[in-house]
C-alpha positions in Angstrom: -128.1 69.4 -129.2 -129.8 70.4 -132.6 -127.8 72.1 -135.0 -125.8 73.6 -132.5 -122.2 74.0 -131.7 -121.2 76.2 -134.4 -118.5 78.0 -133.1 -115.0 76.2 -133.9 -117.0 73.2 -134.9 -116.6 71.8 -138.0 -120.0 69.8 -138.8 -120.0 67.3 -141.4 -123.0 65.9 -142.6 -123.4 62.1 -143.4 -127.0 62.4 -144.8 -127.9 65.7 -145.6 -126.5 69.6 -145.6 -125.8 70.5 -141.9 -126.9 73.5 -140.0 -124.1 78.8 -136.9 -117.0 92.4 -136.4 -115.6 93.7 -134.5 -117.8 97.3 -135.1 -115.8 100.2 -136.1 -115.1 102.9 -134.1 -117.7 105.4 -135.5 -114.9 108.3 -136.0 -112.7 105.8 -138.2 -116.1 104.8 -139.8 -117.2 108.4 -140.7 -113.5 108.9 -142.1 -113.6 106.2 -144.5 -117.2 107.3 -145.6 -116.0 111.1 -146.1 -112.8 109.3 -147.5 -115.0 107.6 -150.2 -117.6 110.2 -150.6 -114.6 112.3 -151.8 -112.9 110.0 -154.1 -116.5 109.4 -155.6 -116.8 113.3 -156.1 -113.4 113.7 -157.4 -114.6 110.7 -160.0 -117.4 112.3 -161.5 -115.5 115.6 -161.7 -112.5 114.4 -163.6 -114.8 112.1 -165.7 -117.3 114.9 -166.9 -115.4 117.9 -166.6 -113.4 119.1 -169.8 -109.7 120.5 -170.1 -109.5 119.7 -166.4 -111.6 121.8 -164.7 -112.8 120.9 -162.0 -113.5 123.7 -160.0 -111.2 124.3 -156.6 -110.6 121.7 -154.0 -110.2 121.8 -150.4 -107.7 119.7 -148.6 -107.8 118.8 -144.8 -104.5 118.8 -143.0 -103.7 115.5 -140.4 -103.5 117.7 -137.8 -107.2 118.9 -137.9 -108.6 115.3 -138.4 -106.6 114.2 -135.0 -108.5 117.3 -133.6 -112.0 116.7 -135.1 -111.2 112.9 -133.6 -110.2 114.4 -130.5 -113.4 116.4 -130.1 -115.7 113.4 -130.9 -114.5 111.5 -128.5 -114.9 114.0 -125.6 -118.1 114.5 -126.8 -118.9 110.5 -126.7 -117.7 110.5 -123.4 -120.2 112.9 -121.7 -123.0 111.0 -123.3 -124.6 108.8 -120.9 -123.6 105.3 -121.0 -127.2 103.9 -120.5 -128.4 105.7 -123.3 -125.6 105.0 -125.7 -126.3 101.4 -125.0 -129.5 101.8 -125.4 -129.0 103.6 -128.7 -126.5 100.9 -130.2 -128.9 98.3 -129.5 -131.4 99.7 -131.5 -128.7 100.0 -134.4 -127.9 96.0 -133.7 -131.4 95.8 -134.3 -132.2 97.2 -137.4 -129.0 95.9 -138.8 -130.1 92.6 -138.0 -133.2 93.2 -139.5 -131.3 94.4 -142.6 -128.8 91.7 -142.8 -132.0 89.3 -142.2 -134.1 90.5 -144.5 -130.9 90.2 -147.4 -130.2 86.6 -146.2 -133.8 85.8 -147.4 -132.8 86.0 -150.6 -132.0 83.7 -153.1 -129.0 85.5 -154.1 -128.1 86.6 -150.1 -124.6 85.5 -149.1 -124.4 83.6 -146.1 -123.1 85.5 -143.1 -120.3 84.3 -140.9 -120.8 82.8 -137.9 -119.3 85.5 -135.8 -121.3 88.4 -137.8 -124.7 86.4 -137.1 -123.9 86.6 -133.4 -122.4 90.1 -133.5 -126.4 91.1 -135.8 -128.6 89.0 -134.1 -131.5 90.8 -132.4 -130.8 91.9 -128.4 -132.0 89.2 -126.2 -134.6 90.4 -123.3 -132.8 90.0 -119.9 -135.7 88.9 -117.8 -134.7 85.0 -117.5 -131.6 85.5 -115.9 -132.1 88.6 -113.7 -131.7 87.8 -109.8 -130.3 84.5 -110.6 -127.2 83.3 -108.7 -127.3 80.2 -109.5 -128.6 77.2 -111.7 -131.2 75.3 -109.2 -130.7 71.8 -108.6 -134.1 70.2 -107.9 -134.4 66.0 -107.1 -137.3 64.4 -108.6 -138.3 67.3 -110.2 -142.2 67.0 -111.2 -143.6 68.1 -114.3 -146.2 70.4 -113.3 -143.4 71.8 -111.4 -141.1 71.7 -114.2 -143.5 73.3 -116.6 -144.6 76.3 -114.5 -141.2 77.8 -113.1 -138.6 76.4 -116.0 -139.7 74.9 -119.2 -140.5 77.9 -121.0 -139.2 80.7 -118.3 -135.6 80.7 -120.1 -134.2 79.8 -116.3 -131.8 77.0 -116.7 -132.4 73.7 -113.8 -130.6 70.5 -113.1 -133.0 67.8 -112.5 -131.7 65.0 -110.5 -133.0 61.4 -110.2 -132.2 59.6 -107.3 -132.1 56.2 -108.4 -129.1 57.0 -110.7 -128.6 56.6 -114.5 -130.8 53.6 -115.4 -128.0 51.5 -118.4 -125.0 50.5 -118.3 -124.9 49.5 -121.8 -125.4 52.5 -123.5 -121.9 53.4 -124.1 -119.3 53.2 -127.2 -119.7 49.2 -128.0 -123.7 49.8 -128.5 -123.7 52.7 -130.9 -120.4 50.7 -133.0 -123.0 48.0 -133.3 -125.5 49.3 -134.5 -123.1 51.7 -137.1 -121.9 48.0 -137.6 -125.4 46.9 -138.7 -126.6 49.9 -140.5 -129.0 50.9 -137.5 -127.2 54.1 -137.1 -126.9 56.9 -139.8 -126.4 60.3 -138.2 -128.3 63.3 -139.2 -125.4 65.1 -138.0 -121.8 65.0 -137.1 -119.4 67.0 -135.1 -116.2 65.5 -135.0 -114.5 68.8 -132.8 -110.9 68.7 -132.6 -110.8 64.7 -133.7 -109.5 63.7 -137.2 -112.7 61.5 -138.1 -114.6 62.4 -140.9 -117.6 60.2 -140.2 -119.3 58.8 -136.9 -118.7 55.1 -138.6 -114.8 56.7 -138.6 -115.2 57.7 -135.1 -117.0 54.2 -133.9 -114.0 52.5 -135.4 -111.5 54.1 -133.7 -108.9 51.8 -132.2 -110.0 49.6 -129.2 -107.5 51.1 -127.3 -108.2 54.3 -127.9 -111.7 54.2 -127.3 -111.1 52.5 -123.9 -108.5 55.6 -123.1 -105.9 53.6 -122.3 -102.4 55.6 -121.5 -100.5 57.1 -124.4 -104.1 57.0 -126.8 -104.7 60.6 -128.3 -107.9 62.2 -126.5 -111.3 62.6 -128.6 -114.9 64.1 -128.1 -117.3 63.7 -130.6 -121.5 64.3 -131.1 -124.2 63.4 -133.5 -127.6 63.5 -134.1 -130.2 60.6 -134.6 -133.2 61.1 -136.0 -134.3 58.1 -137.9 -137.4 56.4 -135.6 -136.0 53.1 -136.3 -132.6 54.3 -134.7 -134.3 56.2 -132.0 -136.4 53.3 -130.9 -133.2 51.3 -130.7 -132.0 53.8 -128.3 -134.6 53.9 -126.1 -133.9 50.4 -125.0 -131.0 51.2 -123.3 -132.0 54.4 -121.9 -134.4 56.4 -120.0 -135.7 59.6 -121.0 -136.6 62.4 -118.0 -140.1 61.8 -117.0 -141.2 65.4 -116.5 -140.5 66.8 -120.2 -143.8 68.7 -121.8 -146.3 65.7 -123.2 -146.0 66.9 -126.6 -141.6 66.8 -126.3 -141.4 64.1 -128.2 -142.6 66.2 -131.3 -139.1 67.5 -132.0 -138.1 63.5 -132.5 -134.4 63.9 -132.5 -131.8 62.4 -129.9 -128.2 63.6 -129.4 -125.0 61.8 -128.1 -121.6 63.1 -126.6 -118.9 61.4 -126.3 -115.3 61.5 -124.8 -112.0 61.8 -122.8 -111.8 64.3 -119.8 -110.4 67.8 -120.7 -112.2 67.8 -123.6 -115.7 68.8 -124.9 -117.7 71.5 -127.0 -116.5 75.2 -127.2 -118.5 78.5 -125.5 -121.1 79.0 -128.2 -125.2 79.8 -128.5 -127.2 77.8 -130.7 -129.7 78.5 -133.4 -132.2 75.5 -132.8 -135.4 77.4 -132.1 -136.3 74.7 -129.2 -135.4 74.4 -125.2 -132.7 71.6 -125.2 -132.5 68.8 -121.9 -129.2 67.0 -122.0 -128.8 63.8 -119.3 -125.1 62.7 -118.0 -125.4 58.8 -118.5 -121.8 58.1 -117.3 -118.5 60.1 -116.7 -119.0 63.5 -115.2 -119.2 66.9 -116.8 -119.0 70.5 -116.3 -120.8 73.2 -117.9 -119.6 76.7 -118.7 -122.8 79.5 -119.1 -122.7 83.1 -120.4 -124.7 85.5 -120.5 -125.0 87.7 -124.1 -122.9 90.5 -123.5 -126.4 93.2 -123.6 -127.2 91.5 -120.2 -124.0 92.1 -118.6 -124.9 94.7 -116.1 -128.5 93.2 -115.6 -127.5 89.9 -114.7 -124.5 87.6 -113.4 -122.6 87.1 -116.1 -121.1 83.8 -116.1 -122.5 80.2 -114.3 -121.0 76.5 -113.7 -122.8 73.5 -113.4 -121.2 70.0 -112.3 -122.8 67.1 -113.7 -122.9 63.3 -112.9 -124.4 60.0 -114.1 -128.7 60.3 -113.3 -128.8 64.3 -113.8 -130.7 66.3 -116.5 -129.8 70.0 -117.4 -132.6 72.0 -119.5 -131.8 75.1 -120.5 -132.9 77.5 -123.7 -129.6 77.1 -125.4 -130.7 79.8 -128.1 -129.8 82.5 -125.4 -127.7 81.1 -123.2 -124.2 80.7 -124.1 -122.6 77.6 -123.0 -119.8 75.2 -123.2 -118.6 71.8 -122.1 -115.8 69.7 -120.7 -115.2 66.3 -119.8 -113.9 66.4 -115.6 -113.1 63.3 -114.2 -111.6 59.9 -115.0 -113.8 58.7 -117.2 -115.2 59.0 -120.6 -118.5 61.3 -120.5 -122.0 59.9 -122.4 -124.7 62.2 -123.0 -128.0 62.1 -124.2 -130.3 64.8 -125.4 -132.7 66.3 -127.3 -135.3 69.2 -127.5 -138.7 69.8 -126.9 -141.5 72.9 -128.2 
């Protein structure tokens, strides 16, 4: 899905740039600050002062800063929990807004991945309170679709009884049309493969692609979203039926591919859209999370099983989520987003 899997993730880019602390303990935090504070003062003394006077100074032994620790953290501990949650999400938030206001910058240095999700802004924990699990609904319709799931947040599994509708929509359709030049990637995640390239990937040995025994394992994704490419596509597959009428405005269609025991790590994306993603063949099984401020409002963690003819939406901008390959077969996905 769209600029998404970030975390472990290596994207390489075929056409164009790709698109994702731990926090101090505030008594260690407030001792480097004094620390530094300190040195600065010292500094300025022994740089403006003459003959070396700088007037006295006061020294603090270990022992009293082990006691002063000591005493903090008995007093942190007879705060109320609710409210010191409550009071360090409103610091996440404002660093955020600090950290997001610098990255607008033109001078701003990106952030790392794992500081973007540590500053983002705390997610509202509505769309997953009371849930116990991720509906499965068969021949979901879009009226019903769009009123209790499209833009709710709630995650669903829409099955379709008739079954995936190809069976050539698979490895030896996508290496032809790489072949031909019909297929340029807007994106690539290669995972834990070797291949620099989705043409590197769709030329892969025979053997290996077919999984045959003693072949190393792969899982790899991309992006499409040249119409000429997408149109192609469409050919062979079926899009679900009961997306918004204005989906197709985000015109982009992903593909996974590859061997059981392997798929995309636990991450949250930064795509901006709802994402639908429908098994074609294989089997898979999704992994979801919920961000760590919803912990106590909601379940925390889901799994949904999914097989050739099903379609999972979820908003994978707050729901973390990862993948894997079950089965004995190679797993291909479809997907995309809609606004």
């Amino acid at each position: 899905m769209a600029l998404r899997h970030t975390a472990e993730a290596s994207i390489v880019s075929e056409r164009a740039d790709g698109v994702t602390a731990d926090m101090a303990d505030a008594t260690p935090s407030k001792a480097v600050a004094t620390t530094g504070s300190r040195r600065g003062r010292r500094t300025a003394t022994m740089s403006s002062g003459g003959g070396g006077s700088g007037g006295p100074r006061s020294r603090r032994s270990p022992l009293s800063a082990v006691v002063l620790s000591a005493v903090a953290i008995a007093f942190a501990a007879t705060v109320d929990w609710r409210h010191a949650a409550t009071e360090c999400g409103r610091w996440l938030t404002t660093a955020a807004e600090l950290f997001s206001s610098a990255t607008d910058q033109k001078c701003a240095v990106t952030l790392p991945d794992f500081l973007e999700d540590v500053l983002r802004p705390p997610i509202d924990c509505t769309y997953c309170k009371g849930m116990d699990s991720v509906e499965k609904i068969f021949n979901l319709s879009a009226e019903n679709f769009e009123k209790n799931y499209a833009y709710t947040g709630r995650p669903v599994v829409a099955v379709d009884v008739s079954g995936p509708s190809t069976t050539t929509f698979g490895f030896r359709l996508f290496k032809n049309l790489s072949d031909s030049g019909l297929m340029t990637p807007c994106q690539f995640f290669p995972y834990k493969t070797e291949f620099r390239t989705l043409s590197e990937a769709l030329g892969m040995d025979e053997r290996r692609a077919a999984m045959e025994p003693g072949q190393p394992p792969w899982y790899v994704g991309w992006s499409n979203c040249e119409p000429k490419t997408i149109n192609r596509l469409k050919r062979h597959v079926s899009l679900p039926n009961f997306l918004p009428a204005l989906s197709d405005s985000k015109r982009t269609l992903w593909i996974f591919m590859g061997t059981p025991g392997h798929g995309a790590p636990m991450h949250i994306d930064k795509v901006g859209y709802p994402s639908w993603q429908t098994q074609i063949s294989g089997h898979k099984k999704w992994t979801l999370r919920t961000p760590v401020e919803c912990f106590f409002k909601c379940k925390r963690q889901f799994e949904v099983f999914m097989e050739p003819g099903s379609t999972i939406v979820l908003d994978t901008n707050i729901w973390y989520h990862e993948t894997q390959t079950i089965g004995q077969n190679i797993s291909i996905t479809v997907g995309g987003e809609y606004d």
